[in-house]
Phi, psi and omega in degrees: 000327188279350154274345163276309170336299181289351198274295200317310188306298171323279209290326165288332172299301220265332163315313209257012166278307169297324167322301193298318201274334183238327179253056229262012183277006168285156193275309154331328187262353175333286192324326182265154190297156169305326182275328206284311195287345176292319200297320153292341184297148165263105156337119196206120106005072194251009175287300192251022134007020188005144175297346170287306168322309172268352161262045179216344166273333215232311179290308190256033176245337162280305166331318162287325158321305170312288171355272182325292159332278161347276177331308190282324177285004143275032142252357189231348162290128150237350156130352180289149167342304184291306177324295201267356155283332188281294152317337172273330154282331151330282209309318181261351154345273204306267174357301172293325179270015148231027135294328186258335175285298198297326164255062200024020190294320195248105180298151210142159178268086199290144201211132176278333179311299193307314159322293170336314227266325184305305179279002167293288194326297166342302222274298187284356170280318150333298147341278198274355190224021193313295187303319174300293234262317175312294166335319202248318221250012174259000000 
């Protein structure tokens, strides 16, 4: 338990690093001070970006998120009804909610990149948790 757990905990660390350093206008970083997050902020262009730049600012702090997600909820899955209901709205969270973007329901930028990058994400947790997920999910 204490490696996934601790895996999930990484990967929302690094998630919510790139928000503070680049993105800092979520709503989670409200709470912190202005001078501490300046003191960290990176300057980013985002106009002339590159496309790696810019899926590693806008994409892949959720996608770690997701992660994390995904993880910890195989560690808290046993295989029960509920366990396995509860993961499978994991696995479609991020969908519904740009789904929801995309049909003006939710504010936000509906992003097809952002889609891609969920089912990469998806593709490689599967991937690597093949035996685990075969298990929980027969």
């Amino acid at each position: 338990m204490f490696n996934r757990v601790s895996i999930s905990a990484l990967l929302l660390l690094a998630g919510a690093l790139i928000y503070a350093t680049c993105r800092q206008e979520v709503l989670f970083l409200m709470p912190i001070s202005p001078e501490l997050l300046a003191k960290i902020k990176i300057e980013v262009d985002y106009a002339n970006c590159g496309p790696i730049t810019s899926w590693i600012i806008f994409c892949l702090p959720d996608a770690l998120w997701y992660m994390a997600l995904l993880i910890f909820q195989l560690e808290l899955c046993d295989g029960g009804f509920m366990e396995k209901t509860i993961f499978v709205l994991s696995i479609a969270l991020p969908f519904i909610l740009e789904t929801m973007q995309w049909l003006g329901i939710m504010p936000g930028t509906f992003d097809w990149l952002d889609v891609l990058t969920y089912l990469i994400t998806l593709t490689i947790l599967v991937l690597c948790q093949r035996k685990q997920l075969r298990q929980f999910l027969c």
